[in-house]
N, C-alpha and C positions, 0 to 999 in steps of 0.2 A: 273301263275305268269306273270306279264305283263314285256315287255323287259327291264322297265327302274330300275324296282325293280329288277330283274336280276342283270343289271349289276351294280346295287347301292351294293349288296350284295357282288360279285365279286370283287370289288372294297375295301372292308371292311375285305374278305378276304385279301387280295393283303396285304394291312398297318398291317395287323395281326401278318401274315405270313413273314416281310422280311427276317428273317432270315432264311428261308428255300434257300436263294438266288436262287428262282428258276426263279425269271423276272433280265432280264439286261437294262431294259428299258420300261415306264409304259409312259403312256400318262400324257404331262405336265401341260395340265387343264384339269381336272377330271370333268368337264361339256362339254366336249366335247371328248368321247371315240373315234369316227369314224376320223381317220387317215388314210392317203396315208401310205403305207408299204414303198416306197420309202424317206419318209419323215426319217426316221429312219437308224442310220446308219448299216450298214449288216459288222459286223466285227466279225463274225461267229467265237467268243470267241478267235481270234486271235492276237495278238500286232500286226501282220502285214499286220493288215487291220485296224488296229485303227483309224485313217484318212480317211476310205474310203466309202464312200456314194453311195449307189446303183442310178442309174441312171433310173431305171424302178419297175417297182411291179413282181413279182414272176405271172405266171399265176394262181397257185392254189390264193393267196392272191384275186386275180382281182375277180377270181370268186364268190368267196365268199363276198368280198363286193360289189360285184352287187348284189347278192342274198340279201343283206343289215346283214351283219353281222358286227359284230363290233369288233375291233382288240382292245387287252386288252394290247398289250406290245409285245417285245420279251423274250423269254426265253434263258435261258443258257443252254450250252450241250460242251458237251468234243469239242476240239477246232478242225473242220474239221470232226467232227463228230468220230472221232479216239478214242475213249474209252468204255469200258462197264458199268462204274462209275460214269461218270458227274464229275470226279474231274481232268479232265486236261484242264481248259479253263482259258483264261489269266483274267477272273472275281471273279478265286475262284471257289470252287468245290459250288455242288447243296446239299445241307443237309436236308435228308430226315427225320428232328424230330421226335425224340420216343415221343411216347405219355406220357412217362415218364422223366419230364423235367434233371434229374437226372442223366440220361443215356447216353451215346455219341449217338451222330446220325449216323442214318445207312446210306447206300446207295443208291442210289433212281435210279440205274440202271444206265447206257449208249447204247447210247451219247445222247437221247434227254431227259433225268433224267427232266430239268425244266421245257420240258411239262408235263410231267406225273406226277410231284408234283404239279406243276400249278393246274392242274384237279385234282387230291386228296382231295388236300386242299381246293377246291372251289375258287378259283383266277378265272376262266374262267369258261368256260359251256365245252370248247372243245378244243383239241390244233392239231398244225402239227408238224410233226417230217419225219429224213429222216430215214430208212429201209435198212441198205445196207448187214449185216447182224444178223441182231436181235434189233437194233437200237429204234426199236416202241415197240417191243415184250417185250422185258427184263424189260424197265425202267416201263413198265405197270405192269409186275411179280410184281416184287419189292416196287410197289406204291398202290398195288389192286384197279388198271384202267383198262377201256379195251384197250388194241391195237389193230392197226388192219393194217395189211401188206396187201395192194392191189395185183392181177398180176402185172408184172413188164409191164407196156407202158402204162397203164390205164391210168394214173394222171400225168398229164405234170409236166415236169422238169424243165420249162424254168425258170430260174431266180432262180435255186436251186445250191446252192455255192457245185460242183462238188467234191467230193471224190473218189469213185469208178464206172463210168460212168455206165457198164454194168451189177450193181448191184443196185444200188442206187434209192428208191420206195419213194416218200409222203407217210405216212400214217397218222394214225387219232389217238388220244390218247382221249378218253371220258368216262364218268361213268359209262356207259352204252352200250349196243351193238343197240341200238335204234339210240341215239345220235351220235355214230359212222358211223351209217348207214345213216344219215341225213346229214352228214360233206359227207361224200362219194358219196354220190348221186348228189352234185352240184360241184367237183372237178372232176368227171367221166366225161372227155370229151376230145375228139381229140383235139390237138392243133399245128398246122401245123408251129409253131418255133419250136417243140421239136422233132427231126429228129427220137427217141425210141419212140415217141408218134404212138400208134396203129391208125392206117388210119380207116374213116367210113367203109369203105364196111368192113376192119377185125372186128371191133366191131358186125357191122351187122350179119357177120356168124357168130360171138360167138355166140351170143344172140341167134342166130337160134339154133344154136347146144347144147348146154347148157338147153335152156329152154326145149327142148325135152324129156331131160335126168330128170327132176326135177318133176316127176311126182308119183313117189312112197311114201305112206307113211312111210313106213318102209326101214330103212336104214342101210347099209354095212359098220359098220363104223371099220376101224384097227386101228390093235394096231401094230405097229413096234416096234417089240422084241430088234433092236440095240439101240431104246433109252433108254433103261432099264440098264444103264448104272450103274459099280460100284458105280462111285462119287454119284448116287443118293441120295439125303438127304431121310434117313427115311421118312419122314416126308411126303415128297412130292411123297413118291411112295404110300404110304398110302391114300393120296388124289386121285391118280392115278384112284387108284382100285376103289375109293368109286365111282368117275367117271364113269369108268369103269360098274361097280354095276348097278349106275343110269341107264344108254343109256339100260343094259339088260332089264333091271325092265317093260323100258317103251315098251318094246318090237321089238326094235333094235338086228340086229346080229351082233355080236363080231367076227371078224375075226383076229385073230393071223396071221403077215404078215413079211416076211425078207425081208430088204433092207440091204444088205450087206457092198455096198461101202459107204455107208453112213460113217463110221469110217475114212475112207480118205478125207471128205468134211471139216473138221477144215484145215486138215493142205492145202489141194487146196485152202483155202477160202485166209489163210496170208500168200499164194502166190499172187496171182489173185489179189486182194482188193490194198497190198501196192506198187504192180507194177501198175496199175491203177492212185494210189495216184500219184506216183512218176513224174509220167507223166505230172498229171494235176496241179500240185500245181508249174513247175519249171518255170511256166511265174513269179512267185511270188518273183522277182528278185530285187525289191527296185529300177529298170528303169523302165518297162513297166508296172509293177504292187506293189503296197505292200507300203508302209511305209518302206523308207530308214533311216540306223543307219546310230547315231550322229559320227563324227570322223573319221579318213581317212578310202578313200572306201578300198584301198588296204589293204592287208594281206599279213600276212609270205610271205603264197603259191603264191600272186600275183592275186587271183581269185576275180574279181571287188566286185562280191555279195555274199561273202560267208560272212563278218562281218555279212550283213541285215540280210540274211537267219538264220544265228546261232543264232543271238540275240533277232529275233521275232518268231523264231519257236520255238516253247515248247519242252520238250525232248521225250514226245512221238513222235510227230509225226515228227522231224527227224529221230528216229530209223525207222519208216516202210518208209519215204524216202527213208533211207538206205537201208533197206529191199528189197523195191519195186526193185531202180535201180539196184542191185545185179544181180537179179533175172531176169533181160530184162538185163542183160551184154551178149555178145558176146559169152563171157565165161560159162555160167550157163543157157542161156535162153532154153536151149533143154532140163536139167535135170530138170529144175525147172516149167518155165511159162506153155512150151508146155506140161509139163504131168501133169501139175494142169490143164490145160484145157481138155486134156483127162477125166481126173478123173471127172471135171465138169460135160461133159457130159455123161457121165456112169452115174451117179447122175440124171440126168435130164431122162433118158432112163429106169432108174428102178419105177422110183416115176410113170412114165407115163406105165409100166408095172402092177402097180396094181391098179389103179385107173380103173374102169368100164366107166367111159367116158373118151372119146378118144381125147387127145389133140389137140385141133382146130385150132392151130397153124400149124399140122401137116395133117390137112385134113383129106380126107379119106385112107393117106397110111400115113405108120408107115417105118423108120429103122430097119432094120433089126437084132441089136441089142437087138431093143425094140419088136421086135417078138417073136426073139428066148429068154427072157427073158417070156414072156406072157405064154411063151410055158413051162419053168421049172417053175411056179409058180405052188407053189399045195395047193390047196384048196377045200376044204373037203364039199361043201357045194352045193350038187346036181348040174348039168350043168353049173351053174352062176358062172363065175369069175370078179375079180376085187373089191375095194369097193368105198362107195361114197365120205369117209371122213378120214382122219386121226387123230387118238385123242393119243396124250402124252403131257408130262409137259414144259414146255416154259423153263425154269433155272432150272438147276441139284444142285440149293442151297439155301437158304434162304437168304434173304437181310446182308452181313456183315456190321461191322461198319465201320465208315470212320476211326476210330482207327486203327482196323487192316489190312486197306488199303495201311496205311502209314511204317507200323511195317518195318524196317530193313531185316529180313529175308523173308519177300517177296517176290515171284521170279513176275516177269511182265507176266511168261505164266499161271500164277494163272488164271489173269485178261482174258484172251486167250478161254480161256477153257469154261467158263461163255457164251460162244457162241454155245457151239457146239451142243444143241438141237434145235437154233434159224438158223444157218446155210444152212444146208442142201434145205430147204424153199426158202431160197434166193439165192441160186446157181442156182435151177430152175425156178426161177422167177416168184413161184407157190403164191397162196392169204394163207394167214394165220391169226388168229386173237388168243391174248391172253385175257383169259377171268379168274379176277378172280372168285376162289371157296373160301368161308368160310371152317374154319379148325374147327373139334371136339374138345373138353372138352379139352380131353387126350393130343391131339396135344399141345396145348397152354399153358401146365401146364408150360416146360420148359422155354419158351420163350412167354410172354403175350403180347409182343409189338407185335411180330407178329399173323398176324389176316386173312390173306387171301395169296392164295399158287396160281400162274397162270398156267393154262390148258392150251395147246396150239390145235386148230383144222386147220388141212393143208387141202386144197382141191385142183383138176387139175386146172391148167391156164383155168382162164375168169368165175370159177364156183365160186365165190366169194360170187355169193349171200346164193347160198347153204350153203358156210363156216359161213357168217353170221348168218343164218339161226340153225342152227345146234349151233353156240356158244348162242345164246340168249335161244334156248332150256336147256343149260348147266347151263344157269345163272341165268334160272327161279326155275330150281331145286336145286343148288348148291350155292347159291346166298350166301355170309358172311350174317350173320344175317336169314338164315331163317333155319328153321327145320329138321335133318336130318332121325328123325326117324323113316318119312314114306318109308324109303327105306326098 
């Protein structure tokens, strides 16, 4: 298909679709797609950026249109990237339409829900979203797109409206794991503004060390037993296995593997994340930054910016403000920040315990934590330890509706929780990509809107290509719409 019929098509989607509300901004003459990113204003579904115009292009953006890509619009996403649902942005939530016009609409994931519905629906070829934990993954679960969470330094930040700095990934949301790979291949590049951006000579030794490792056909892929979580929907533990089934079939080894603190990586992550937040969003003060409320600036309390703050910040993401700063008080930062960063790194120390290549970040020595870890791992499987890949499910649930999002007796750590197989991943700043699977007969009898359940595959830091590699095997055999019989 030639690019212009591409994005004539895209474009037909887009006026089809608006009510999926997954664009907040579409190009104003539809004969001329290729726009400056700059040209648009970056008010990252905030009130208190409504006013406010980027002064530069994102580096991922720049790269991409030099490569000659063409920017369809921005999409919607929970405001600061702060949701699992796409419905707390000041444009209106992102409504992921049942195919049964009849039906409420479901969830299209958080926080970047209106890329991944964008790509669903055929609005675009490909979208970007940011990663900070599960952010790319989930909204792809939920939409039956691929996601795909880079290593964490790979894809510049520069020009990425900051949440949680020392979490926070570009990734790729596409139909495809091909497409994914395409979008990833021309954003894959040091960028000497973005201070987390990996320097050439580190890339260089990934690539040496990585590429070395990638030469067996046959692969060590685990299963980590903690994500086999109660909350698992039937459903998707079922898809699990048939997974699971496929990788043997083809003549891969299934390795059964314990990550233990992995159960403590939720609650480190809404520590870690909204003290992060707290930090970076407190310039956003309606002097130096933000969209200043109408009305006297003083308050009760006498504090200049708290009208602006209250009035333009949504009510989630004052609460993990509030979170954040608690949690970096004087009074709490010992019980709180400093043992969720232990925990972090316990997490980072097991994941690099079972993986068979050796974290390249870490050289040729390892912590001593991450030794004696190597050391109690037991594996049944002749002299070889470690495996190459990890394979479980991306969401412990099925897309809800925006109905029951809204319900009263809702508690907000419902929404919390939806995280916690996407997590773990991003604490250690490992590649991950969600890949959906088509579901069986039996699966869909109760639910027909749903059609596709996301597999998540994690690999070590900078082994990306592998993860890729390994989900596009998953997609060719498990693909919605193809045949499961031959299993």
């Amino acid at each position: 298909m030639s690019l212009r019929r591409a994005a004539e098509r895209c474009l037909r989607n887009q006026r089809a679709n608006v009510q999926s509300n997954a664009f907040i901004t579409r190009p104003s003459d539809e004969s001329v797609l290729l726009r400056s990113a700059a040209e648009a204003d970056a008010r990252h579904q905030s009130a208190i950026l409504k006013n406010y115009v980027s002064p530069f292009e994102a580096t991922v953006v720049r790269r991409l249109q030099d490569a000659g890509a063409l920017l369809a619009g921005k999409t919607n996403l929970d405001e600061f990237g702060m949701g699992s649902h796409s419905i707390y942005s000041a444009f209106g939530a992102v409504k992921n339409i049942s195919q049964n016009k009849n039906k409420p609409g479901r969830s299209a994931g958080g926080s970047s829900g209106g890329s991944a519905l964008a790509v669903a629906t055929g609005q675009c070829y490909a979208a970007l979203g940011t990663d900070t934990g599960g952010s790319v993954r989930l909204p792809a679960a939920y939409t039956g797109t691929v996601g795909f969470k880079p290593s964490y330094g790979l894809v510049s930040r520069w020009g990425v409206v900051a949440y949680a700095n020392s979490l926070d990934t570009v990734g790729v949301l596409a139909s495809n794991i091909q497409s994914a790979k395409e979008i990833f291949d021309v954003i894959n590049a040091y960028d000497p503004r973005d201070p987390t951006s990996l320097s050439e000579p580190t890339r260089t030794r990934i690539t040496e060390q990585v590429s070395g490792k990638q030469k067996n056909d046959a692969l060590r892929i685990g299963i980590p037993l903690e994500y086999n979580i109660h909350e698992l929907d039937p459903i998707i533990r079922r898809t699990w296995q048939r997974s699971i089934e496929f990788f043997h079939r083809q003549g891969h080894s299934i390795i059964p593997i314990h990550l233990p603190t992995i159960k403590h990586a939720l609650s480190a992550y809404y520590i870690l994340a909204p003290s992060e937040a707290s930090s970076n969003l407190a310039k956003y003060d309606g002097i130096r930054y933000g969209t200043r409320a109408d009305g006297p600036d003083d308050t009760e309390g006498g504090v200049l910016y708290a009208r602006t703050r209250g009035e333009n910040f949504g009510e989630e993401v004052q609460a993990r403000i509030l979170l954040g700063t608690f949690s970096l008080s004087a009074a709490a930062i010992d019980n709180y920040f400093i043992q969720a960063q232990k925990i972090r790194r316990m997490v980072q120390n097991e994941f690099d315990s079972v993986f068979a290549l050796t974290n390249p970040l870490l050289g040729n020595t390892s912590t001593e934590s991450t030794t004696t870890a190597r050391q109690q791992l037991k594996m049944k499987d002749g002299d070889k330890t470690g495996v190459d890949v990890l394979l479980c499910p991306t969401a412990p649930s099925l897309p809800p509706t925006l109905e029951s999002l809204y319900h009263k007796d809702r508690s907000p750590l419902d929404a919390y929780t939806n995280d916690v197989l996407t997590v773990p991943a991003s604490l250690a700043g490992l590649p991950a990509v969600s890949v959906p699977l088509g579901l069986e007969d039996v699966d869909r009898e109760d639910d027909p809107d749903v059609i596709t359940v996301g597999m998540q595959i994690i690999g070590q830091f900078g082994d990306d290509a592998r993860v890729l590699a390994v989900g596009r095997m998953l997609e060719e055999g498990l693909s919605p719409g193809r045949p499961t019989d031959h299993l």
